[in-house]
C-alpha positions as CSV (number, residue, x, y, z in Angstrom):
1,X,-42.3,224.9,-245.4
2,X,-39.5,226.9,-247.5
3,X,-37.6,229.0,-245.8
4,X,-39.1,232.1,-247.6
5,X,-42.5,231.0,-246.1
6,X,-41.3,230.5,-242.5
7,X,-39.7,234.0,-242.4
8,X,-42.8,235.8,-244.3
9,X,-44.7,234.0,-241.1
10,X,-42.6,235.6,-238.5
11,X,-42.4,238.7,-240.2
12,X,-46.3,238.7,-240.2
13,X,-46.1,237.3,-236.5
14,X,-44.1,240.4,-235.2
15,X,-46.6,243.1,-237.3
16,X,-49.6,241.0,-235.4
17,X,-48.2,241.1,-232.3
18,X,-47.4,244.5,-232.5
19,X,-50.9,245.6,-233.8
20,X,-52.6,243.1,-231.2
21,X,-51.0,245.6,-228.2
22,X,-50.9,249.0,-229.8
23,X,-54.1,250.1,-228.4
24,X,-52.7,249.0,-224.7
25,X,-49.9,251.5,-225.3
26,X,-51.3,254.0,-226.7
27,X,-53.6,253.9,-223.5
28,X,-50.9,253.6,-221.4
29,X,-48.8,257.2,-223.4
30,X,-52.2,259.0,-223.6
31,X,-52.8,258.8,-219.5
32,X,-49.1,259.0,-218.6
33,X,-48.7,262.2,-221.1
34,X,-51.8,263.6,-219.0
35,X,-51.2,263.1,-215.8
36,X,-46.7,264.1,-216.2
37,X,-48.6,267.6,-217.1
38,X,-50.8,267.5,-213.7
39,X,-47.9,266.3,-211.6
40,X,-46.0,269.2,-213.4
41,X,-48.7,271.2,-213.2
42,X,-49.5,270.8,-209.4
43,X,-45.5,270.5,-208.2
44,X,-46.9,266.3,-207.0
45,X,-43.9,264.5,-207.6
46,X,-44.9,260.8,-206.8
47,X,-44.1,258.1,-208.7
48,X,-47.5,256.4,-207.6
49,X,-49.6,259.1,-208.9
50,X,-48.7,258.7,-212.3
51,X,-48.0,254.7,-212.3
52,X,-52.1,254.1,-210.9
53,X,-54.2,255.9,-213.4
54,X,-52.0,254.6,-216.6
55,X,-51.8,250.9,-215.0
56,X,-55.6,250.9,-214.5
57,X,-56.1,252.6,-218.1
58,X,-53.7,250.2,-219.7
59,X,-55.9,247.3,-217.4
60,X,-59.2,248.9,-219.2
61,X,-58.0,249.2,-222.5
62,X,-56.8,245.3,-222.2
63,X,-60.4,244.3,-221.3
64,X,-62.2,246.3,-224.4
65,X,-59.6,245.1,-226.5
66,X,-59.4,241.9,-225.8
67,X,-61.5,240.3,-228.1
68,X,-60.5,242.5,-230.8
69,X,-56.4,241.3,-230.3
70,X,-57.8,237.0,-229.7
71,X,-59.3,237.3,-233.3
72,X,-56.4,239.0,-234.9
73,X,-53.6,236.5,-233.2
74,X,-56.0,233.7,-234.1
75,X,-56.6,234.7,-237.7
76,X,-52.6,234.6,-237.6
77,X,-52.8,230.6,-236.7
78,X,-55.1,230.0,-239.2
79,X,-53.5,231.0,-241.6
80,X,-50.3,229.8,-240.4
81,X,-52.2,226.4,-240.1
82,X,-53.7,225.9,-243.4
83,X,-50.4,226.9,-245.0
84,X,-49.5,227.5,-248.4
């Protein structure tokens, strides 16, 4: 493996691994945007009222997207395993 190969495979490592958990945090910003505007809405000010709902979002979006983020890291191997 050239050099050029081994840093085009980490290069499409880090844009997998990045894809792979996007739609974790965009779960995560969508349910902490909503519920900063209830706390600001309401006057709450606990920390644990926003940290539940986007930790068991973030959870849920992990389980429906599970599948989706195995294939796309295994495709990666593949490919990284059969080589040039």
């Amino acid at each position: 493996m050239t050099e050029s190969q081994l840093v085009e495979l980490v290069r499409q490592a880090v844009i997998a691994g990045c894809l792979a958990i996007l739609p974790v945090l965009v779960a995560g910003l969508a349910v902490g945007v909503a519920m900063g505007l209830v706390q600001a809405a309401s006057g709450v000010h606990e920390p644990i009222v926003g940290f539940a709902p986007k930790a068991l979002a973030m959870a849920a979006a992990l389980v429906v997207s599970l599948p989706w983020m195995v294939e796309r890291l295994a495709e990666l191997f593949r490919e990284a395993a059969a080589g040039p």
